[in-house]
BAZA-967528 format. One record per residue (C-alpha): residue number from 1; residue in one letter; x, y, z. Coordinates in steps of 0.05 Angstrom, whole numbers, padded with zeros to 5 digits. Last residue first. Layout:
// residues N
+-----+---------+--------+--------+--------+
| num | residuo |   east |  north |     up |
+-----+---------+--------+--------+--------+
| NUM |       A |      X |      Y |      Z |
...
+-----+---------+--------+--------+--------+
END
This chain:
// residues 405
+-----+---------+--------+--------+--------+
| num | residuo |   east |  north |     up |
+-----+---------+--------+--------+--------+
| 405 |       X |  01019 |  01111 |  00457 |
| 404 |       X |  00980 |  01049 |  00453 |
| 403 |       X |  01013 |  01016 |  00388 |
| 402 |       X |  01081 |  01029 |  00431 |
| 401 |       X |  01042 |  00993 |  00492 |
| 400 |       X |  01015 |  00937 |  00451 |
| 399 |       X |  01084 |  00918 |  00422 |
| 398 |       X |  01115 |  00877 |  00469 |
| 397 |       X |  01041 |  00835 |  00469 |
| 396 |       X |  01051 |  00828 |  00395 |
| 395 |       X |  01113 |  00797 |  00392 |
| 394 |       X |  01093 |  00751 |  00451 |
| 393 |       X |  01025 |  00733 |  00411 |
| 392 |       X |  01070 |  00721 |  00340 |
| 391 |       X |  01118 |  00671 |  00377 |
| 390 |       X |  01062 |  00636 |  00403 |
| 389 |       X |  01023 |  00633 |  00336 |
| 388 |       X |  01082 |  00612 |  00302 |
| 387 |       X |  01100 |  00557 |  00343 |
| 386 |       X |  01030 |  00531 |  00345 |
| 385 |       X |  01029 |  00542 |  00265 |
| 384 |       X |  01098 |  00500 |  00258 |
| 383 |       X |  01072 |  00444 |  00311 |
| 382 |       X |  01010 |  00436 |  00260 |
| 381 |       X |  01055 |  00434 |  00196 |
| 380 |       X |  01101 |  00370 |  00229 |
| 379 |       X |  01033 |  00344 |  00258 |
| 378 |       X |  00998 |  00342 |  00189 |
| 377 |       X |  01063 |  00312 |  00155 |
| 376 |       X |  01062 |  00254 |  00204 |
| 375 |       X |  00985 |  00238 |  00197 |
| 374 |       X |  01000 |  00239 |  00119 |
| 373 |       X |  00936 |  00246 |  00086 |
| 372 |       X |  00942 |  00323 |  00075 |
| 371 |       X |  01019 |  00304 |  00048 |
| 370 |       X |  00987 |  00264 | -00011 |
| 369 |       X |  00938 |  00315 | -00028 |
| 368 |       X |  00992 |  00365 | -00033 |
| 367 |       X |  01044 |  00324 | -00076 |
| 366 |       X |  00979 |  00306 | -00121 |
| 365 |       X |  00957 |  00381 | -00126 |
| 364 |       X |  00883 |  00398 | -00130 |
| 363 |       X |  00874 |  00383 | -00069 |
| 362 |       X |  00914 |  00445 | -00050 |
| 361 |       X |  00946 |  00463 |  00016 |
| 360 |       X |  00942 |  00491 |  00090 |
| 359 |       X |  00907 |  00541 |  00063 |
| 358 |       X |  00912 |  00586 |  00114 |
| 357 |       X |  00860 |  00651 |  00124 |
| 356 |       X |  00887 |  00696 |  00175 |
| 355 |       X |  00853 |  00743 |  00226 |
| 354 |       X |  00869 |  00803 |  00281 |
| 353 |       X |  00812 |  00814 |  00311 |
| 352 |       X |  00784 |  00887 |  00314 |
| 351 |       X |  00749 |  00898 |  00256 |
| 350 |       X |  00729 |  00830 |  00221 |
| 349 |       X |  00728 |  00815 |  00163 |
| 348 |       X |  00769 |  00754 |  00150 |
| 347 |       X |  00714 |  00711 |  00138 |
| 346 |       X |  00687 |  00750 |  00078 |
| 345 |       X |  00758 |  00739 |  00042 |
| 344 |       X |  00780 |  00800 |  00006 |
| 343 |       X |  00842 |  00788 | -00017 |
| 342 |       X |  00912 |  00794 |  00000 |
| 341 |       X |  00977 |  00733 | -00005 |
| 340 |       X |  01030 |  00704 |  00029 |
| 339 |       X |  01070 |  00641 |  00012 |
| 338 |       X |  01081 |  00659 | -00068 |
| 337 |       X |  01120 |  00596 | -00085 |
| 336 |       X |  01067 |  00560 | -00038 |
| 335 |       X |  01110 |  00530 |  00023 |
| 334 |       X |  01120 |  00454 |  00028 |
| 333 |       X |  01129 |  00464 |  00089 |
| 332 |       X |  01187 |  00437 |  00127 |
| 331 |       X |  01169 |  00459 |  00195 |
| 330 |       X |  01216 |  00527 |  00187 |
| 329 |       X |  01177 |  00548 |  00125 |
| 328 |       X |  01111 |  00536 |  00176 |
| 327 |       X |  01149 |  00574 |  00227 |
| 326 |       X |  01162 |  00638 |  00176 |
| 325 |       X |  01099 |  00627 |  00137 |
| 324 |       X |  01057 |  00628 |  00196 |
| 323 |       X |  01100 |  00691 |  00222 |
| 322 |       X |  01085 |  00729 |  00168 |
| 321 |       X |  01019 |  00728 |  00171 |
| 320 |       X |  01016 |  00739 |  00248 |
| 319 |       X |  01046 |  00806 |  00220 |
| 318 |       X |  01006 |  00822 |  00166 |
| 317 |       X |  00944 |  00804 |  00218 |
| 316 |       X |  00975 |  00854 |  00268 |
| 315 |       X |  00991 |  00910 |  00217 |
| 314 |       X |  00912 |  00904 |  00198 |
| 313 |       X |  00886 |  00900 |  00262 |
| 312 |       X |  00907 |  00978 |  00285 |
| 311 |       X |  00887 |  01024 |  00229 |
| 310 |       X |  00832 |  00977 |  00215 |
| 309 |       X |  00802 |  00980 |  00276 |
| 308 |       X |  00739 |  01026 |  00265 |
| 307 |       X |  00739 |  01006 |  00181 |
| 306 |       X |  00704 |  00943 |  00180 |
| 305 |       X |  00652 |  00965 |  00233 |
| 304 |       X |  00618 |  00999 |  00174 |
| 303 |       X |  00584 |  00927 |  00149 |
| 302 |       X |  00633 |  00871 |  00122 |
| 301 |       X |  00607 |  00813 |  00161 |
| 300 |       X |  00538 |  00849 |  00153 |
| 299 |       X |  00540 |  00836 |  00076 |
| 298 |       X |  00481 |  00877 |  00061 |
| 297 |       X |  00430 |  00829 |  00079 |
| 296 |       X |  00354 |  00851 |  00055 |
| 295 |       X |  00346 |  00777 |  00026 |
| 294 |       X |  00400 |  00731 |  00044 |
| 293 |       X |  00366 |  00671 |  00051 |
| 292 |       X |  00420 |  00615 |  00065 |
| 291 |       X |  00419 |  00557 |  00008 |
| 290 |       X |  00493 |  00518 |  00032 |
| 289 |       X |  00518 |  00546 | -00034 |
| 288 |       X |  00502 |  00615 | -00025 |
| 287 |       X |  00519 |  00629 |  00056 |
| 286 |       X |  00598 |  00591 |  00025 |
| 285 |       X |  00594 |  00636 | -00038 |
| 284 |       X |  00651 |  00679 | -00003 |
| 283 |       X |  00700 |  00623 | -00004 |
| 282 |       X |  00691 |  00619 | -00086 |
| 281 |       X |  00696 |  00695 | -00097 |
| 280 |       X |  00763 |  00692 | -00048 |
| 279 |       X |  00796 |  00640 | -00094 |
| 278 |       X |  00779 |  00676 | -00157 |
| 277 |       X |  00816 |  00734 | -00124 |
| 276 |       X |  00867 |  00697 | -00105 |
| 275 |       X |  00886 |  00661 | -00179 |
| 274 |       X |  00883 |  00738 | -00198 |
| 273 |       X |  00927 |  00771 | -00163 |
| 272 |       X |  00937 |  00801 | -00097 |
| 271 |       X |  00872 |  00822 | -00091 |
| 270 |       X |  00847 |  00883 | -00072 |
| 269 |       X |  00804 |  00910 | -00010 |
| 268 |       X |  00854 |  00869 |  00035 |
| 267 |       X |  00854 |  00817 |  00077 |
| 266 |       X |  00901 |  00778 |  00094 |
| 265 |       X |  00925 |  00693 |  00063 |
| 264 |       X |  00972 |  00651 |  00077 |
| 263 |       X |  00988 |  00588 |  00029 |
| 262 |       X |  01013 |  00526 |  00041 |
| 261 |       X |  01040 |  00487 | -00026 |
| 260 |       X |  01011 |  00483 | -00098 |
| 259 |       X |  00980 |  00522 | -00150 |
| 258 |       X |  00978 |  00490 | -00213 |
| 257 |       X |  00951 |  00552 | -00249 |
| 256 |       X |  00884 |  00519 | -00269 |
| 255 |       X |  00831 |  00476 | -00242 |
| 254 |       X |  00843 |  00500 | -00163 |
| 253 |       X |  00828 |  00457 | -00112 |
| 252 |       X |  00812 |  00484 | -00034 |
| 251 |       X |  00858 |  00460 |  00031 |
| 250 |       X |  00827 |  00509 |  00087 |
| 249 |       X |  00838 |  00532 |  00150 |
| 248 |       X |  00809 |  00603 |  00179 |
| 247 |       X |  00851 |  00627 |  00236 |
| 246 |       X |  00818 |  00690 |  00285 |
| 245 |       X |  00869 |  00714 |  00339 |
| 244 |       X |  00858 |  00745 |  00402 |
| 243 |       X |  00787 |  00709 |  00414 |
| 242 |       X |  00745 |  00740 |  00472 |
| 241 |       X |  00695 |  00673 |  00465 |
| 240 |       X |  00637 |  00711 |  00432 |
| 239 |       X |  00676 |  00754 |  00377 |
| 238 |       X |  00701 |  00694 |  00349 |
| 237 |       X |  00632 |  00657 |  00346 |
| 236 |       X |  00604 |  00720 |  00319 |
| 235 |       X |  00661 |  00716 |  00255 |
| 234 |       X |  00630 |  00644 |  00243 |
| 233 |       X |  00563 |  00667 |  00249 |
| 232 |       X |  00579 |  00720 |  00204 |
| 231 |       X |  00611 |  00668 |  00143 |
| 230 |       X |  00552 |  00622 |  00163 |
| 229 |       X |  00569 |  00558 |  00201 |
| 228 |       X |  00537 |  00489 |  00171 |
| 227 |       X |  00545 |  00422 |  00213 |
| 226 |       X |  00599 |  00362 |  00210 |
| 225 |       X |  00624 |  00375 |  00272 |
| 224 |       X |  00665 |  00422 |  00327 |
| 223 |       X |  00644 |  00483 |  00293 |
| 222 |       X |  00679 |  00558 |  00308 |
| 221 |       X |  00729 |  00515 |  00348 |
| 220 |       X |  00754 |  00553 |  00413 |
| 219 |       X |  00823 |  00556 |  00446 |
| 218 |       X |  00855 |  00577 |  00507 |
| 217 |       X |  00920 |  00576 |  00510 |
| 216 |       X |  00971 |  00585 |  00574 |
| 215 |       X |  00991 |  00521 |  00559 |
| 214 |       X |  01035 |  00488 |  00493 |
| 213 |       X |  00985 |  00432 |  00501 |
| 212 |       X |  00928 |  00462 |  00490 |
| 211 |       X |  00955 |  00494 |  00435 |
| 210 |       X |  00966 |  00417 |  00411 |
| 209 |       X |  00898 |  00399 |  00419 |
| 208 |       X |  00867 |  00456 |  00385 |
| 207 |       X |  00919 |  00445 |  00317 |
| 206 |       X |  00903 |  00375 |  00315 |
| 205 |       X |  00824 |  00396 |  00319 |
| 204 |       X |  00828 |  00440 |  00264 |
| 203 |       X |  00877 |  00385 |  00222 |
| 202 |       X |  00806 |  00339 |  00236 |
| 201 |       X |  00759 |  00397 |  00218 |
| 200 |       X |  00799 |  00423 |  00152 |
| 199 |       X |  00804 |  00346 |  00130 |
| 198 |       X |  00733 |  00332 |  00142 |
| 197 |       X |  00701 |  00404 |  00103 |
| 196 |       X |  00757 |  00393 |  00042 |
| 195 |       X |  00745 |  00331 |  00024 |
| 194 |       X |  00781 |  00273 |  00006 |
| 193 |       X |  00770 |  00203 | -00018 |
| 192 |       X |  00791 |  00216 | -00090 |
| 191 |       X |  00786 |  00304 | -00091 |
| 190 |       X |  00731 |  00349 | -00066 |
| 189 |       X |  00738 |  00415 | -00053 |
| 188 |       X |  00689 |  00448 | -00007 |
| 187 |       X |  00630 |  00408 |  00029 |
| 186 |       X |  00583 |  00454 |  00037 |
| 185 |       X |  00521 |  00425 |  00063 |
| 184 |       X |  00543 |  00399 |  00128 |
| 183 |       X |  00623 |  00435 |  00144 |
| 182 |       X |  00661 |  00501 |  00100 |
| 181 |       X |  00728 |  00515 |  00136 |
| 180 |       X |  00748 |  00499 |  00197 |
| 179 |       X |  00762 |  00565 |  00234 |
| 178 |       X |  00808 |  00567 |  00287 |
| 177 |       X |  00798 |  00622 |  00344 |
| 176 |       X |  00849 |  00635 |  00390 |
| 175 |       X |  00840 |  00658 |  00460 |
| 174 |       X |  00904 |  00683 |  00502 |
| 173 |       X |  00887 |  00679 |  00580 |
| 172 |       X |  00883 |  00742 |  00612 |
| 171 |       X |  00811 |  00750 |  00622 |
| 170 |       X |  00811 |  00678 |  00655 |
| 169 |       X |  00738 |  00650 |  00648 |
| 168 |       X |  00741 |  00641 |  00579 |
| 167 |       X |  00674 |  00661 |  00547 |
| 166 |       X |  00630 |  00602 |  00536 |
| 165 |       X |  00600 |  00591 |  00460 |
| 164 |       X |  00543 |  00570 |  00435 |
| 163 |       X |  00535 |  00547 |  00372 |
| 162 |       X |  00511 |  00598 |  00309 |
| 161 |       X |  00439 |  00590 |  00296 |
| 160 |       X |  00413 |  00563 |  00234 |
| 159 |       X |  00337 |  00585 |  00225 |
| 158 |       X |  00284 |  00541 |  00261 |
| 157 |       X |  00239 |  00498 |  00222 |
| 156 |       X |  00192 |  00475 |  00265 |
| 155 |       X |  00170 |  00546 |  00286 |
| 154 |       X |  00163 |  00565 |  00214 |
| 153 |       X |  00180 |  00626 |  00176 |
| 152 |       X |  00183 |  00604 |  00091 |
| 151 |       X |  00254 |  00617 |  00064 |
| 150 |       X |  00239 |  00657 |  00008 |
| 149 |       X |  00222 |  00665 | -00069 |
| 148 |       X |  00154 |  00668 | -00091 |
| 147 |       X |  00146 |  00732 | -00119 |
| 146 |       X |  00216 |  00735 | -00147 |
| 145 |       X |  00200 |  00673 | -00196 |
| 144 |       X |  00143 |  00699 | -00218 |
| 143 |       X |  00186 |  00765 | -00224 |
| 142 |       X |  00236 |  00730 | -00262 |
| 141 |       X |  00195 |  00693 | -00309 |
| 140 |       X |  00181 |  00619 | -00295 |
| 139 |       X |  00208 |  00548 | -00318 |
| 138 |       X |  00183 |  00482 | -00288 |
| 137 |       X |  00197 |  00447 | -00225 |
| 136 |       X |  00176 |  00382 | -00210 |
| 135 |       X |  00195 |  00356 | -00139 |
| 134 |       X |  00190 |  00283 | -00127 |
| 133 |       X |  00200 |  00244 | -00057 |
| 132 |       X |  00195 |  00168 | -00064 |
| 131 |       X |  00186 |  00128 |  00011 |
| 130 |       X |  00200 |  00062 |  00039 |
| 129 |       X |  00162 |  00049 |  00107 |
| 128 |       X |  00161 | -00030 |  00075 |
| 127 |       X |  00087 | -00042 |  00080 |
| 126 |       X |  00057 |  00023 |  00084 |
| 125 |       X |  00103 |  00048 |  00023 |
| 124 |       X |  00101 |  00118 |  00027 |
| 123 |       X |  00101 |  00171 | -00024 |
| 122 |       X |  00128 |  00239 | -00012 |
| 121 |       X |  00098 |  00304 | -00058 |
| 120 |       X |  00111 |  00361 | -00087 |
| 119 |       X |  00092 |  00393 | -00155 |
| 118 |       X |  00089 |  00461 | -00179 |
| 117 |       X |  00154 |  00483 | -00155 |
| 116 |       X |  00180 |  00543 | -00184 |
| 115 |       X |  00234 |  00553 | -00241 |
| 114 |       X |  00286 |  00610 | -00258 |
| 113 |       X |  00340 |  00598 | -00301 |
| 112 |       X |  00407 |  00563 | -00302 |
| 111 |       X |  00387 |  00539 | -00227 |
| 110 |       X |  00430 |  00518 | -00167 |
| 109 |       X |  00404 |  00462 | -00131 |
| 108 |       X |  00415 |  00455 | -00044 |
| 107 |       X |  00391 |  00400 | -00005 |
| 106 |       X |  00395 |  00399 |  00069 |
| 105 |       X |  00394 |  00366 |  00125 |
| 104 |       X |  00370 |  00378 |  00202 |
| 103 |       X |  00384 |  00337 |  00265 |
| 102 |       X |  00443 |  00389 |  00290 |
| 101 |       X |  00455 |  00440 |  00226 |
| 100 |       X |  00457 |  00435 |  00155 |
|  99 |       X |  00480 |  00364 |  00143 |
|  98 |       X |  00493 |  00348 |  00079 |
|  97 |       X |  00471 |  00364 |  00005 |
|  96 |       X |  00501 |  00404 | -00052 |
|  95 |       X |  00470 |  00406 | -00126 |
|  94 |       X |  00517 |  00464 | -00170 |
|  93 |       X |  00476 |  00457 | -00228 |
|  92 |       X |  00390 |  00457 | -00247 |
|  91 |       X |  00374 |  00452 | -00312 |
|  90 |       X |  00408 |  00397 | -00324 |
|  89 |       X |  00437 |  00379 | -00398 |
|  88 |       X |  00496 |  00327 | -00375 |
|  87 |       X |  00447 |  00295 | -00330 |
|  86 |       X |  00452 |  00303 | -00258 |
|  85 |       X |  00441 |  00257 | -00197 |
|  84 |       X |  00511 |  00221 | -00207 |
|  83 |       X |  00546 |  00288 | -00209 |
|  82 |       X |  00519 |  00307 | -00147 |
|  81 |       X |  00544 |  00236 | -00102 |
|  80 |       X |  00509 |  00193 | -00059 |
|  79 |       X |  00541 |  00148 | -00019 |
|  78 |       X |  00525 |  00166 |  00043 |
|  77 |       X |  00473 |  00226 |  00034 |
|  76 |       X |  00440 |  00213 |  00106 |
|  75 |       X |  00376 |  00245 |  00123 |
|  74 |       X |  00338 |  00287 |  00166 |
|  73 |       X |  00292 |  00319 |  00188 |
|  72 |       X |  00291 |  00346 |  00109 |
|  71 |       X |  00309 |  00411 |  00077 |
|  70 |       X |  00290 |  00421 |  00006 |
|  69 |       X |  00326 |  00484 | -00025 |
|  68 |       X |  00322 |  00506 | -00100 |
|  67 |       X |  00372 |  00563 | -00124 |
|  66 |       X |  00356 |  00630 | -00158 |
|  65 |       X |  00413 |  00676 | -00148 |
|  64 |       X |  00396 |  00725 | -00117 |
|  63 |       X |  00333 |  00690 | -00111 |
|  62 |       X |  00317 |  00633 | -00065 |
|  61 |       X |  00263 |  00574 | -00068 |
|  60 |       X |  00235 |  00527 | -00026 |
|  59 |       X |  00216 |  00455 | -00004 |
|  58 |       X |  00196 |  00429 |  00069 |
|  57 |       X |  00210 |  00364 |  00091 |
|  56 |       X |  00196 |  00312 |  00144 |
|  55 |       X |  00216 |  00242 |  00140 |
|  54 |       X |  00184 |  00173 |  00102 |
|  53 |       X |  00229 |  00118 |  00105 |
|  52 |       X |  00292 |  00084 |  00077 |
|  51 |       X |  00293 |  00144 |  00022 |
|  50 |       X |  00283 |  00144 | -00055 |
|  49 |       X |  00296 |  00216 | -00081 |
|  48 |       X |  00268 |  00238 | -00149 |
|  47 |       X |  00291 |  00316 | -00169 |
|  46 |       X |  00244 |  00335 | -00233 |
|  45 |       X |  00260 |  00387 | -00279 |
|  44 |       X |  00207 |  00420 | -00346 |
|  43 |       X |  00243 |  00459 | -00388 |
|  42 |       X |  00190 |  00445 | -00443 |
|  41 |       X |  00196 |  00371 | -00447 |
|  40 |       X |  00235 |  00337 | -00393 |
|  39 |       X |  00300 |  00346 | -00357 |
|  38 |       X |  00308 |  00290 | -00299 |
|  37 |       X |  00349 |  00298 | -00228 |
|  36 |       X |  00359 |  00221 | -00197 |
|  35 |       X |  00344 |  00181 | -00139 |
|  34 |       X |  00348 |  00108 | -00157 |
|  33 |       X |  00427 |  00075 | -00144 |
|  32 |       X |  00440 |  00132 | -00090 |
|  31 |       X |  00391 |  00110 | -00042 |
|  30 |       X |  00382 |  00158 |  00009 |
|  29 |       X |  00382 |  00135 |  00079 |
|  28 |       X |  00336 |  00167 |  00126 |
|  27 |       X |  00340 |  00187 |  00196 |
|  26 |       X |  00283 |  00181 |  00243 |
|  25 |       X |  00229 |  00232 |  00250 |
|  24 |       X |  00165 |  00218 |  00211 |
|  23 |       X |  00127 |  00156 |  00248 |
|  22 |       X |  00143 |  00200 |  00309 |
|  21 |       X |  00105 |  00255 |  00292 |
|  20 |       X |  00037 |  00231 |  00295 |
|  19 |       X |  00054 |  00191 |  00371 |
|  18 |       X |  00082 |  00259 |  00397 |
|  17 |       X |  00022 |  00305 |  00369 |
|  16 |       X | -00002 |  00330 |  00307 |
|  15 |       X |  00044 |  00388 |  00294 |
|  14 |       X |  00096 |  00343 |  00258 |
|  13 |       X |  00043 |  00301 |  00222 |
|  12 |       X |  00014 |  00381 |  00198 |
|  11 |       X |  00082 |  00392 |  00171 |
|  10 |       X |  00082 |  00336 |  00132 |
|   9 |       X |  00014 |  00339 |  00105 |
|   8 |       X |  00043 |  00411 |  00081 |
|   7 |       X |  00093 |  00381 |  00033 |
|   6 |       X |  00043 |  00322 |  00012 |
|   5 |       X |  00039 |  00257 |  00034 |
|   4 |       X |  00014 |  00197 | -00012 |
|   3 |       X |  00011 |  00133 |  00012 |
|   2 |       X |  00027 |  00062 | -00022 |
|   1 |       X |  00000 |  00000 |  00000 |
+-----+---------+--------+--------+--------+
END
């Protein structure tokens, strides 16, 4: 016996009571092998997902640029991989999915012209708890397409909030902030068995433990899983936990230029050159590919506060620049042939912390990809940022009463 459940039968199962919403909550598998994305006649999509069971969902749509979302309660994408959904002629590019935050997932489809949902619906198998979800979407003009566009407000579906963080307790202690980059529904680069969002998370929490370890270090992770941070909630964390230093990590893939070797990055209004400033378009996309709503936003993470600390940040970061590519040199690298570089990463932006952006390396280059791997190469680069990072906060403490005066 199969049943049919529509988007908003969904929501009602969740509002129904305990026993309702039960049948509806566990985690579902997707299987890989039969969910696909379709073209049809006329412009016509359809995304087909067969799950292990039934789940909630909700579907949407976002302008600016137009993108489809479907977020679920929740599922697991093992297995499944974007360029196995699509056809060669898709309308709809770019497809992400993963976690997007604690016991929510997400599913996030780029468009090559607007389209709206006009059909949704989740089939059930009574007899198995298997279920089908299909969304057909055909074309629309843009202010159709406008009209309808926007993350629907629901108590059940909460907007991402950034994690909690405790302030150190000790006002003296020195706080640093390491940012893993990307996490849930933005994976980053992807290369063989890599990516970008696990490796960036498990050097993060190398790095953590062996601050710790140095003493007199306090440290806090701006995620500590697999889960979606914003580019300002990431910033906010920072800012929440007293940090002294900000340290985004990253290991991206680049299709041309060959670039290769550890990289550290400041910001600056202009890029460096060219290969960086594609890099920082990419990085700042992170709110766009993992489907956040950023009607009305006016890039808060690079609002008027920019400018109130400038004078006095931006020597600091140059400086704790510098000093990652002196003690990361001095681990062994390998070093990028140009080890420091400017652009205008959103992450970086804030006022009054002094911040870095690493790539640690490129997965995009085999001697790279092969050193990421390497448990002993990741704790010969870690010790050189620690080192670096200590050296650079007693520098920088000698200094505060010149910059003061």
């Amino acid at each position: 016996m199969i049943r049919q459940i529509s988007l908003w039968a969904v929501l009602v199962t969740l509002c129904a009571g305990p026993g309702a919403a039960q049948e509806l909550s566990a985690i579902a598998r997707v299987n890989p092998d039969e969910s696909r994305i379709e073209t049809g006649w006329f412009g016509r999509s359809e995304i087909t997902l067969h799950l292990s069971q039934g789940v909630p969902f909700r579907v949407f749509t976002l302008d600016g640029p137009p993108r489809l979302v479907i977020d679920f309660r929740e599922v697991d994408w093992s297995g499944v991989r974007a360029t196995d959904l699509l056809p060669e002629d898709s309308a709809l590019t770019d497809v992400r999915f993963g976690n997007f935050q604690p016991g929510w997932s997400r599913l996030v489809a780029g468009m090559t012209e607007p389209m709206v949902p006009d059909e949704i619906g989740m089939t059930v198998d009574q007899s198995s708890g298997q279920a089908v979800l299909r969304v057909g979407l055909t074309p629309a003009s843009d202010s159709e397409f406008a009209a309808r566009a926007g993350a629907p407000k629901n108590a059940l579906w909460p907007e991402p909030a950034a994690q909690p963080v405790v302030a150190p307790l000790i006002d003296d202690r020195f706080v640093v902030a390491i940012d893993p980059g990307h996490g849930g529904v933005d994976p980053g680069a992807e290369r063989e068995d890599i990516n970008e969002k696990e490796l960036m998370l498990q050097i993060a929490q190398e790095l953590r433990e062996a601050l710790l370890r140095a003493g007199d270090v306090d440290v806090v992770l701006t995620r500590e899983e697999d889960v979606f941070v914003s580019l300002e909630g990431r910033v906010a964390i920072a800012h929440r936990a007293g940090a002294d230093v900000f340290l985004s990590l990253h290991a991206d893939a680049l299709s041309q230029g060959g670039a290769q070797g550890a990289t550290v990055y400041v910001l600056s209004d202009e890029a460096s050159d060219t290969a960086t400033a594609h890099l920082a378009a990419r990085h700042n996309r992170a709110d766009i590919i993992a489907g956040t709503d950023l009607t009305g936003s006016d890039d808060q993470v690079a609002s008027v506060l920019l400018d109130l600390a400038r004078q006095e940040t931006e020597p600091r970061s140059n400086a704790l620049a510098q000093a990652l590519v002196d003690g990361m040199t001095e681990a062994g690298g390998p070093m990028n042939r140009r080890p420091l570089r400017r652009a205008g990463f959103s992450v970086l932006k804030s006022a009054d912390i002094p911040s870095v952006l690493v790539e640690v390396g490129f997965l995009s280059s085999k001697r790279d990809l092969d050193n990421l791997r390497d448990p002993v190469w990741r704790a010969g680069i870690v010790s050189g940022m620690v080192q670096s990072i200590l050296t650079w906060r007693d520098a920088d403490a000698a200094k505060r009463p010149l910059v003061r005066q």
